[in-house]
N, C-alpha and C positions, 0 to 999 in steps of 0.2 A: 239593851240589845245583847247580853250576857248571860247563858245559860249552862248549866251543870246538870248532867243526869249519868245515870246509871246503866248500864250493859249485864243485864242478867238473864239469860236463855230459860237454863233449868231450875233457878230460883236455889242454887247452889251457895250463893254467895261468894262466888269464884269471878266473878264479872272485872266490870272495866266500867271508869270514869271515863267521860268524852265531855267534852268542852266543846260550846259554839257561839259562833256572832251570829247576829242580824241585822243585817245591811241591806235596803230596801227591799226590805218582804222576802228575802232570802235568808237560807240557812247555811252557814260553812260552817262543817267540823272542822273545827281546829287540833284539835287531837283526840285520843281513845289509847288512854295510857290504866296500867293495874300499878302502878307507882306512882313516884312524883314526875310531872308532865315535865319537859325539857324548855329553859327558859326561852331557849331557840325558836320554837312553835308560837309561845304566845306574842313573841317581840312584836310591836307595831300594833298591836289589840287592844291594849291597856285593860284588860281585865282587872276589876277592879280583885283587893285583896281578899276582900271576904269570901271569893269565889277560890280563889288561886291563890292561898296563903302561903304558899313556897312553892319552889320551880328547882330543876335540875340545871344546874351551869356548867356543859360538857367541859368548858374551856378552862374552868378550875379545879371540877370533878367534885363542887360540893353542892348539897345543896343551898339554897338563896333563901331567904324567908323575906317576902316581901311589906 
């Protein structure tokens, strides 16, 4: 129920990752980050790592490698 794609308008390659669940036959963004997504967003999802292999931890100020 974990998905990764891409944000790209004018084929620029200036775009944005977005991250989503699926939770019965629904879709939530979870975020739409051009960085590392903030570990704060994904908590409670468990995205697995292969998807989200590091996260941002406001609360240390480094990043996490999951």
């Amino acid at each position: 129920p974990y998905y990764k794609g891409v944000v790209d308008f004018d084929n620029s390659g200036l775009g944005a990752n977005f991250f989503a669940y699926k939770n019965d036959g629904t879709f939530e963004i979870v975020g739409v980050e051009n960085g590392v997504i903030s570990c704060n967003l994904i908590e409670g999802y468990n995205f697995p790592a292969s998807i989200i292999p590091n996260c941002y931890s406001p609360n240390s100020g480094s990043v996490i490698n999951r």
